[in-house]
VOGU-3710 file (C-alpha; in Angstrom, 3 decimals, decimal comma):
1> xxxxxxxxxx> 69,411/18,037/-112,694  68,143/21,050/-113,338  69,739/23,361/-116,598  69,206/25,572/-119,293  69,448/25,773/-122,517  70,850/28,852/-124,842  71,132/28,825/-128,624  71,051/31,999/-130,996  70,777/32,222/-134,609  70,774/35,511/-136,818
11> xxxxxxxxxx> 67,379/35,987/-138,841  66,532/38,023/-141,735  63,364/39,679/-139,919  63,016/42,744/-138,448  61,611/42,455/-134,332  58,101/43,010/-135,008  57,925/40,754/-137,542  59,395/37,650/-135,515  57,266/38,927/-132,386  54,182/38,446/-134,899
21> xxxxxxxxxx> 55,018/34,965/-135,605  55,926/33,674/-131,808  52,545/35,310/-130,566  49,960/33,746/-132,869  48,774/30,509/-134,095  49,300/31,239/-137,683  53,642/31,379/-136,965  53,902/28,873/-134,224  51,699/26,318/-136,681  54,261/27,755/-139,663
31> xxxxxxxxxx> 57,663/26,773/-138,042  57,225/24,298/-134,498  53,627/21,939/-134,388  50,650/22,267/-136,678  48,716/21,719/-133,721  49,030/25,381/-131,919  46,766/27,882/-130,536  47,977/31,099/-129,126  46,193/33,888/-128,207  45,173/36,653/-125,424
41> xxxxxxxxxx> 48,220/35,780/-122,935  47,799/32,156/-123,362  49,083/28,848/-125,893  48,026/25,837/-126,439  50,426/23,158/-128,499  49,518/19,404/-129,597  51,735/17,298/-130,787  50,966/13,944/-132,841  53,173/11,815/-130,780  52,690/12,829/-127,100
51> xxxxxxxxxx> 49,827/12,062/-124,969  48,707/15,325/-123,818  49,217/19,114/-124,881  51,318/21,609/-123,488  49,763/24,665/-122,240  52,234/28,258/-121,372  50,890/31,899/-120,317  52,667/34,099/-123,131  54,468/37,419/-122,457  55,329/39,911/-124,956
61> xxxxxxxxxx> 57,977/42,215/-124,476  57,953/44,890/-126,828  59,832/44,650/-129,900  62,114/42,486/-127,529  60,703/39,309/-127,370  58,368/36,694/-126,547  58,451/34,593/-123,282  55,935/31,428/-122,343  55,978/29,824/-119,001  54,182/26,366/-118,685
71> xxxxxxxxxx> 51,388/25,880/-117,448  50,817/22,163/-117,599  52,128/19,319/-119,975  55,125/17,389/-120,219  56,677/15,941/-117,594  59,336/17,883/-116,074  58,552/20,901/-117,700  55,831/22,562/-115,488  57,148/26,619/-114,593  59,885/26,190/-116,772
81> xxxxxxxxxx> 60,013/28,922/-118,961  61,503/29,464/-122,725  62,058/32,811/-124,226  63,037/34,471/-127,237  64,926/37,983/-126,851  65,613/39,769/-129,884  68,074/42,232/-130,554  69,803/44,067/-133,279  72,380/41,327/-135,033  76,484/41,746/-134,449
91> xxxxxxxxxx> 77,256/39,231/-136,639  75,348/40,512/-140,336  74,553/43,390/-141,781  70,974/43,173/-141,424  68,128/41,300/-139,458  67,416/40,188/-135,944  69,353/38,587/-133,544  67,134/35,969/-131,904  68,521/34,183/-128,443  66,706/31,591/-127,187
101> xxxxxxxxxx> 66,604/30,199/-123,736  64,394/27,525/-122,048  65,442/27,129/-118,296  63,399/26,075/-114,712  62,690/22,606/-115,451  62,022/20,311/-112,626  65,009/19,383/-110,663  64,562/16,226/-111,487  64,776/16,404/-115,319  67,319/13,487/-116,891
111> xxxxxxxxxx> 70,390/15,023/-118,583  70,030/12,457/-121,518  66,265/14,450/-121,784  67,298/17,549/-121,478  70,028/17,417/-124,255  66,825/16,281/-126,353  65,071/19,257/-125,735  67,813/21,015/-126,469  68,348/19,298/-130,017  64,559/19,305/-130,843
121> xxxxxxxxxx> 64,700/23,530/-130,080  67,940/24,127/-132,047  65,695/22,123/-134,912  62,947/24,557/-133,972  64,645/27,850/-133,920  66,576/26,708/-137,678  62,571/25,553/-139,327  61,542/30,054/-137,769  64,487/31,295/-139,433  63,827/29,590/-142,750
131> xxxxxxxxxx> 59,945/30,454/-142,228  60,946/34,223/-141,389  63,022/34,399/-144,530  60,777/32,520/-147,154  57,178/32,902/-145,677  56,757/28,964/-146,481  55,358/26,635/-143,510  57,392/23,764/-142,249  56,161/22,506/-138,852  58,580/20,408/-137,023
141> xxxxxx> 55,869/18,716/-135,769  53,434/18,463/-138,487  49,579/17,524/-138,628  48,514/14,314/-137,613  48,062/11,657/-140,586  45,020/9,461/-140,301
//
């Protein structure tokens, strides 16, 4: 099966600010794996527990968002694409609206694994907000311990 997933969350960020963090190694190591390398067009993630890294071309979209496509790595998820697309929030007074979407997995992707990813992003997209609002680091997936 082959499916998306969608989840939003309001941030207290302005656009540039959030576009800052998704495009470099610094934000992606601050709020998703310690073990990230992003730059010119292209990311690299590691993760302790899997056996090989992912690799995405990034897109930025100007003061609207961020998109990677895959590249290579886990199973299932090669030219699947996730995206964040900001916009100005509905819902507060101030900050972004980020909307997150990760879509064009393999056909044959397991529902019980996709509704994983899903849970492991909506952990994700919770650990930028808190990074966006209090500038500490909080990997989901933090460094390796020997």
């Amino acid at each position: 099966m082959s499916g998306t997933i969608t989840l939003a969350a309001d941030v207290d960020a302005d656009p540039a600010v959030i576009i800052r963090a998704l495009n470099s190694s610094h934000g992606q190591r601050a709020f998703w794996t310690a073990d990230a390398d992003v730059s010119a067009g292209r990311a690299r993630f590691g993760f302790p527990q899997a056996p090989m890294d992912l690799e995405a071309d990034v897109m930025i979209q100007a003061d609207k968002g961020v998109r990677m496509t895959v590249t290579s790595g886990f199973p299932f998820w090669e030219g699947s694409t996730w995206e964040w697309e900001l916009s100005p929030t509905t819902r507060t007074g101030s900050g972004t609206s980020v909307v997150f979407r990760h879509y064009d997995f393999q056909d044959s992707y397991p529902d019980a694994d996709l509704g994983y990813t899903a849970q492991t992003w909506a952990l994700i997209l919770d650990r930028l907000g808190k990074y966006l609002a209090t500038g500490e680091s909080q990997p989901l997936f933090p460094a390796a311990t020997g």
